[in-house]
MMTF fields as JSON, N, C-alpha, C and O atoms, coordinates in Angstrom:
{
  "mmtfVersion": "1.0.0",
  "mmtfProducer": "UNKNOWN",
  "numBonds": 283,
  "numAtoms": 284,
  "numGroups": 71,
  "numChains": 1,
  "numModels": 1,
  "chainsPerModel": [1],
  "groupsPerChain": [71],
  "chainIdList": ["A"],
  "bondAtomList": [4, 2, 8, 6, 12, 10, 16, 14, 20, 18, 24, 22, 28, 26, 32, 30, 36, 34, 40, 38, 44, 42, 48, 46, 52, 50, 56, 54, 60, 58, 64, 62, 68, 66, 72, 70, 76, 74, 80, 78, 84, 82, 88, 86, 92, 90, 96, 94, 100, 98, 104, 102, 108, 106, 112, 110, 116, 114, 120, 118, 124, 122, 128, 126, 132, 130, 136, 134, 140, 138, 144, 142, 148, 146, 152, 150, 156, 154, 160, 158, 164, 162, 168, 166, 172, 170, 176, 174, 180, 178, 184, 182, 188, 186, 192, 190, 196, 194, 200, 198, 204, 202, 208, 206, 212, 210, 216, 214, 220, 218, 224, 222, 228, 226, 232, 230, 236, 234, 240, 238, 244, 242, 248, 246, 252, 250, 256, 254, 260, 258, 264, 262, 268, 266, 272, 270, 276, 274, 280, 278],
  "bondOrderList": [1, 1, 1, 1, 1, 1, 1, 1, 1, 1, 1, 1, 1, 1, 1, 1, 1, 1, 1, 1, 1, 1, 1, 1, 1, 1, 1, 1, 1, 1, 1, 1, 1, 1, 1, 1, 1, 1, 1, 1, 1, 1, 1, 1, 1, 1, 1, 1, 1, 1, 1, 1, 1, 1, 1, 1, 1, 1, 1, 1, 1, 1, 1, 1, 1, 1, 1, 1, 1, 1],
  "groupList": [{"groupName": "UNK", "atomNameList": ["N", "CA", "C", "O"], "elementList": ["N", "C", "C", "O"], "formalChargeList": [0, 0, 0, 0], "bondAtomList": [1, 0, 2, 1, 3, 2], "bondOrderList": [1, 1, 2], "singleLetterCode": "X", "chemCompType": "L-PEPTIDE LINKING"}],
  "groupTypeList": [0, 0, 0, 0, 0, 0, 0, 0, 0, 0, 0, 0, 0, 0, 0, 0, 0, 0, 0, 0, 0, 0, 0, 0, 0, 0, 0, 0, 0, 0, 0, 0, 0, 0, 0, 0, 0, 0, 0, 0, 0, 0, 0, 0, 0, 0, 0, 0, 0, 0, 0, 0, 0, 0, 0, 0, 0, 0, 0, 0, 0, 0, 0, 0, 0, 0, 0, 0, 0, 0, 0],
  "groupIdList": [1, 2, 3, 4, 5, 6, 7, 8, 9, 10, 11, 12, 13, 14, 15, 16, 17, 18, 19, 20, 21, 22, 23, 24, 25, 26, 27, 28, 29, 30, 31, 32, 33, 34, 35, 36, 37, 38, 39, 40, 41, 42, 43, 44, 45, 46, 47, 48, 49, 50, 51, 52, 53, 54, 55, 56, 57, 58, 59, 60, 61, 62, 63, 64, 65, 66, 67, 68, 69, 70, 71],
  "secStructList": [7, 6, 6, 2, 2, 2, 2, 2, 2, 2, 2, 2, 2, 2, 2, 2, 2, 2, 2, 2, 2, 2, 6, 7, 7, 1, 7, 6, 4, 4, 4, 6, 6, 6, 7, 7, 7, 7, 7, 7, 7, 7, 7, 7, 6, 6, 2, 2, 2, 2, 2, 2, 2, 2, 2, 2, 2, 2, 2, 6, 6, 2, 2, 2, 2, 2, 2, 2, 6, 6, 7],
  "xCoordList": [-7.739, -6.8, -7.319, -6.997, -7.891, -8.005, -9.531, -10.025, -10.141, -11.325, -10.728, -11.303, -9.541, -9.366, -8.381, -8.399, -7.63, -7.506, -8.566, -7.957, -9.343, -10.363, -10.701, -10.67, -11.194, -11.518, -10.653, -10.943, -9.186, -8.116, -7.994, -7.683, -8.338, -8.38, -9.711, -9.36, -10.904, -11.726, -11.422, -11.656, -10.906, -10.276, -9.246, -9.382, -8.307, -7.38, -7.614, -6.804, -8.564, -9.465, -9.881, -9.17, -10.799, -11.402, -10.787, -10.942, -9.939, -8.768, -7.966, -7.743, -7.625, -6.839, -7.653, -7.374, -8.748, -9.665, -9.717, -9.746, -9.746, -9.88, -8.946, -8.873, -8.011, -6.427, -6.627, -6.523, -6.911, -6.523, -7.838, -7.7, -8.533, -10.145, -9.32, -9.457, -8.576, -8.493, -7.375, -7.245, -6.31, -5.016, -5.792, -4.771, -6.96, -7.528, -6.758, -6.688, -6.22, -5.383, -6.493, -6.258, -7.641, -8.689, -8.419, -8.903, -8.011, -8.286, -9.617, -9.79, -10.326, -12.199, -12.144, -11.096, -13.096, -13.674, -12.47, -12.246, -12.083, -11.049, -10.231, -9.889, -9.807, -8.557, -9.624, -9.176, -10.901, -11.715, -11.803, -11.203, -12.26, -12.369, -10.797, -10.728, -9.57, -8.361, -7.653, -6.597, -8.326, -7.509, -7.024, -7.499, -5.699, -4.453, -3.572, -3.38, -3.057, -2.01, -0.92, -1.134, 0.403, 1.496, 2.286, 3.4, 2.084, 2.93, 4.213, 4.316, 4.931, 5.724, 5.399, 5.368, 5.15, 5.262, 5.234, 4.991, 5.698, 6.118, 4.905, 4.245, 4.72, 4.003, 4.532, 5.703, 3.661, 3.796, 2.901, 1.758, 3.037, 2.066, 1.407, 1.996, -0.018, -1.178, -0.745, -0.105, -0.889, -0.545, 0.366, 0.039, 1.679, 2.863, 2.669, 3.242, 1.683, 1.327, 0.325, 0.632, -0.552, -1.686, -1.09, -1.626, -0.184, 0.778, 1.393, 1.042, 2.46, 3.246, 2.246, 2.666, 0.884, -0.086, -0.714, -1.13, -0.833, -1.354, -0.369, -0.686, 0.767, 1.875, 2.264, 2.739, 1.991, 1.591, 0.658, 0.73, -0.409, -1.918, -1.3, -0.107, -1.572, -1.283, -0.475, -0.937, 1.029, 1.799, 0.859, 0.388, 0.612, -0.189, -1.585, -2.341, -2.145, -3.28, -2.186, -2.908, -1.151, -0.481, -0.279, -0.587, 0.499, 0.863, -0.452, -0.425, -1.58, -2.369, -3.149, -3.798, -3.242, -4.0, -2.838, -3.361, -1.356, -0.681, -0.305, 0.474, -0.847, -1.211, -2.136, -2.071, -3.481, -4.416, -4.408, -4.896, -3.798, -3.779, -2.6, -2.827, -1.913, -0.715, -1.514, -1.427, -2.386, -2.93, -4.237, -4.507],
  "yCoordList": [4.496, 4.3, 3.297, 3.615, 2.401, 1.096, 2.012, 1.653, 3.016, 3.267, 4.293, 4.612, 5.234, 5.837, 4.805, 5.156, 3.729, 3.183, 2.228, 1.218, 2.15, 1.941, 2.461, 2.036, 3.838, 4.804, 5.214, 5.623, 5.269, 5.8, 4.396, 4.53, 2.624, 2.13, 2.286, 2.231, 2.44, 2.63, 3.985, 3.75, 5.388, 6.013, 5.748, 5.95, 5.279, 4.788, 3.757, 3.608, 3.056, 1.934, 2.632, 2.698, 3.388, 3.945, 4.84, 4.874, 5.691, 6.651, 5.291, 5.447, 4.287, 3.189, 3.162, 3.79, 2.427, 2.09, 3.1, 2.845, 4.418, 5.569, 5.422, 5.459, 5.219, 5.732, 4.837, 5.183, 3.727, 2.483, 2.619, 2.324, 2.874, 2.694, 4.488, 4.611, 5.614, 6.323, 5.918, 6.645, 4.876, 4.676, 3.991, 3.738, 3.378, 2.688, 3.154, 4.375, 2.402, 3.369, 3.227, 3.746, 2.675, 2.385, 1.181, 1.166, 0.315, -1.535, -1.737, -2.885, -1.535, -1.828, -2.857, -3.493, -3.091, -3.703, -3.992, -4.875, -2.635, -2.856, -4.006, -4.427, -4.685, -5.721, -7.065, -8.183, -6.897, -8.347, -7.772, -8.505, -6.996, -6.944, -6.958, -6.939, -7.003, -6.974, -5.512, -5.226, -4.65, -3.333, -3.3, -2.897, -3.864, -4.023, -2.743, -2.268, -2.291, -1.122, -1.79, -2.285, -1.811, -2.802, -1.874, -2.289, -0.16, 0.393, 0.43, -0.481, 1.593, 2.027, 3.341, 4.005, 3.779, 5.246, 5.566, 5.086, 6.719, 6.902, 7.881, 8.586, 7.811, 8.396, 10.162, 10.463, 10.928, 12.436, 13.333, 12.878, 14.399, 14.971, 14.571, 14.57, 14.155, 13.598, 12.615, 12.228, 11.811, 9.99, 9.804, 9.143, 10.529, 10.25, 10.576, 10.154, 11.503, 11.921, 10.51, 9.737, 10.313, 9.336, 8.035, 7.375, 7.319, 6.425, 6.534, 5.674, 7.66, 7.301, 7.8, 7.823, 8.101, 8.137, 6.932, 6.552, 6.289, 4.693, 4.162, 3.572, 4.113, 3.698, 3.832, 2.954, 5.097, 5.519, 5.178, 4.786, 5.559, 5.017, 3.602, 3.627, 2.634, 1.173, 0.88, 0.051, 1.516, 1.165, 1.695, 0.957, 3.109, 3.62, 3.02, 3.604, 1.966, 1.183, -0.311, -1.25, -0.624, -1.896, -1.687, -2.406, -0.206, 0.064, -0.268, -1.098, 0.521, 0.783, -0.504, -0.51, -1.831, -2.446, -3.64, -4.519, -3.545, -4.163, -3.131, -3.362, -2.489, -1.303, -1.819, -1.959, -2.297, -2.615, -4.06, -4.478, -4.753, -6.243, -5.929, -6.788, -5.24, -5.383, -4.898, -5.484, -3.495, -3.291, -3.844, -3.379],
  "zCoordList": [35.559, 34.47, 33.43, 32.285, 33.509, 32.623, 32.117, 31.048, 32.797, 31.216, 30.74, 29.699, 31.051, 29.996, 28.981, 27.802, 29.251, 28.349, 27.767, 27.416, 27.614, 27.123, 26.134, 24.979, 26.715, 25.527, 24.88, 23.756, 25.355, 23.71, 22.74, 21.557, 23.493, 22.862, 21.238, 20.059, 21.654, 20.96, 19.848, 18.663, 20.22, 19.503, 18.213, 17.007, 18.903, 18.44, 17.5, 16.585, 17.59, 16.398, 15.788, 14.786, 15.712, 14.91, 13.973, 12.752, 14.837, 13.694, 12.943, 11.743, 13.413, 12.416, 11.337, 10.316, 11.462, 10.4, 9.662, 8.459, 10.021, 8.772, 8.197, 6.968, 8.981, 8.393, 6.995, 5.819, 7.51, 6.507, 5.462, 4.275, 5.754, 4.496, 3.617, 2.4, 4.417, 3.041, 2.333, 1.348, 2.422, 1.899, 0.783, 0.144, -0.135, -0.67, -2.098, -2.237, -3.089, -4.519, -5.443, -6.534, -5.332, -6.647, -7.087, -8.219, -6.91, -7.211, -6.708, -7.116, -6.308, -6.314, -7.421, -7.531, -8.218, -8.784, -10.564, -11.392, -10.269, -11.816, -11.947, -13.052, -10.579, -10.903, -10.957, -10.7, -11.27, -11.19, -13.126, -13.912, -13.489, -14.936, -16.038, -17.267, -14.88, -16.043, -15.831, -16.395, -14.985, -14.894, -13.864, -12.802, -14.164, -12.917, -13.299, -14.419, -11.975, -12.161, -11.392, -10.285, -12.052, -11.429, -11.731, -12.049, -11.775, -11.933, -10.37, -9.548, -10.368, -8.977, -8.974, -10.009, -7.885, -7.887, -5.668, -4.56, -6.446, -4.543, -4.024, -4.787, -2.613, -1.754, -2.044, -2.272, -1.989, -2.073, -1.314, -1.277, -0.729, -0.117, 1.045, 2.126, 0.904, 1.896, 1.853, 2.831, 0.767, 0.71, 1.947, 2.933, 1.778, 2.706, 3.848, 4.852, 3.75, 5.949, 6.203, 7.111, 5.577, 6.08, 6.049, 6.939, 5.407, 5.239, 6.593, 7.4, 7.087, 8.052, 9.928, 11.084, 9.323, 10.572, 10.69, 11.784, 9.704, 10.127, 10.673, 11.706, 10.406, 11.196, 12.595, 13.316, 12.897, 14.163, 15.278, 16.443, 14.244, 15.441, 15.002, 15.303, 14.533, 14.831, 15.904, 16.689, 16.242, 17.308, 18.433, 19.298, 18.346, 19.797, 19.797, 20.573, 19.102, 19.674, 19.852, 20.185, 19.763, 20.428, 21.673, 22.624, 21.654, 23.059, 24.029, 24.938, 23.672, 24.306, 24.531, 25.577, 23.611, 24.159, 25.083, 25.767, 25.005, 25.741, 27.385, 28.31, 27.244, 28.727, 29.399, 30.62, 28.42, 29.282, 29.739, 30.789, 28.819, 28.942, 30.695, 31.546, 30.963, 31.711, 33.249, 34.328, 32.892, 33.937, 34.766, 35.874]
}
């Protein structure tokens, strides 16, 4: 039990980190030269699936690393 939690831990990192490196809106380098976007606008489509899947994998890598911490 503790290496397959292991390995969904390492999974589960790694799908986070994607999750989170594609939510990126384009502030790179523009908000150091003055091109700030302070608009509002809502999540649609993809945005809103990859938004509420980081949300996801984040809890199921808590769970998972308070599983292993327990076991």
């Amino acid at each position: 039990m503790p290496n397959f939690l292991s390995i969904a831990q390492i999974v589960l990192a790694t799908l986070l980190a994607g999750a989170i490196l594609m939510q990126s809106r384009g502030s790179g380098l523009s908000s150091v030269f003055g091109g700030e976007s302070t608009f509002y606008h809502t999540r649609r489509g993809i945005e809103n699936i990859i938004f509420w899947a980081t949300i996801v994998l984040a809890i199921l890598f808590v769970a998972a690393s308070v599983a292993s911490f327990l076991i």
